[in-house]
C-alpha positions, 0 to 999 in steps of 0.5 A: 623079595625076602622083604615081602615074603617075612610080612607074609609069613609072620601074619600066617604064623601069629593067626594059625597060633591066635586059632589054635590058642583060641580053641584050646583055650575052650576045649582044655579039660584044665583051667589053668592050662586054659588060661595059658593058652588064652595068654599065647593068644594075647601074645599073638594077637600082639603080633598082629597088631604090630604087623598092621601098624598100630604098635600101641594097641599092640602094647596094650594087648600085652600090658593090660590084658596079659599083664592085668586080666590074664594073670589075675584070671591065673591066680583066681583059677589057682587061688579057688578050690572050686570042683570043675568035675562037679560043675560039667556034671549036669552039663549034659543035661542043658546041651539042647538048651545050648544047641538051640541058642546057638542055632538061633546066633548063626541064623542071626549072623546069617541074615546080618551078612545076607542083607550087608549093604555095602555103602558107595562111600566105601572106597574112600574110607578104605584109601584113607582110614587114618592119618598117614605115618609120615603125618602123626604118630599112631598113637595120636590118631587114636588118640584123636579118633578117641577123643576127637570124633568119638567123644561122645560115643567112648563116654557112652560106653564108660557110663554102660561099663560103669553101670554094668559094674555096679550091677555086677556088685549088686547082684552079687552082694550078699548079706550075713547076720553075725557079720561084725564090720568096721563102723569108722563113724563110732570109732571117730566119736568114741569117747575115752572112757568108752575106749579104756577101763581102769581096774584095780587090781589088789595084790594076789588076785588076779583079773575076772 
């Protein structure tokens, strides 16, 4: 009975904490405390995951988005000197905006949910989502979900991130006038007397 009952417990702890987290995470006055919070919320999402089985999404949660994004998130926020009371200044002034685009997103989810087919082939997807454990391993059936049956749909959404990079660079980019930058082409073809200079200097008079 006690065997039953910790799975139970164990998925009710890590969501209320994944919501909880989830919410401070937006309404935390401080932006360093903000991404400690998003953290715990990794943290327990981790949880989860463990909880459905699939340990290695699990790992990645902790490796890549607590290890790699979160904390550079941390370093950004602490390394900047940006003026976040300066930023919600004007924030008053475009809650209508926002109200609006928000209203529009849950009209939108309710008609996805209203009009939810559920297709008849339902029930044999459910019985049998993957692999059994006894079969393969969980990362090999991701790894064949991946790569196998989805090939051509996660380089599609490599080319799209990839393109969405790209255009994050260039429309960032800026150009200053008095910038000197490195010319690594003038620096292979620069000849030696273009590099060194012989002065002669006599005795008792210095360099001009």
């Amino acid at each position: 009975m006690a065997a039953d009952v910790l799975p139970v417990l164990a998925f009710y702890l890590f969501s209320t904490i994944t919501v909880i987290s989830a919410l401070m995470v937006v309404i935390a006055s401080n932006p360093v405390r903000s991404v400690l919070w998003l953290i715990a919320a990794f943290f327990s999402s981790a949880g989860l995951f463990v909880l459905l089985g699939a340990e290695f999404v699990a790992m990645l949660m902790l490796i890549v988005y607590v290890g790699a994004v979160a904390v550079l998130f941390l370093f950004v926020v602490m390394m900047l000197d940006v003026d976040f009371v300066a930023l919600r200044q004007g924030m008053s002034e475009y809650l209508p905006l926002g109200a609006f685009v928000a209203l529009i997103l849950i009209v939108e989810i309710a008609l996805v949910v209203g009009f939810w087919v559920v297709s008849p082939q339902v029930s044999t997807l459910i019985d049998n989502p993957a692999p059994a454990i006894t079969q393969t391993t969980n990362t090999a059936a991701l790894g064949n979900i991946i790569y196998d049956d989805y090939a051509y749909l996660f380089q599609a959404a490599g080319l799209i991130l990839l393109v969405a990079m790209i255009g994050a660079i260039v429309l960032t980019l800026r150009t200053r006038e008095g910038v000197k930058k490195q010319s690594v082409v003038a620096q292979m073809h620069r000849t030696r007397e273009e590099a060194v200079a012989l002065v002669d200097v006599k005795p008792g008079q210095g360099i001009n």
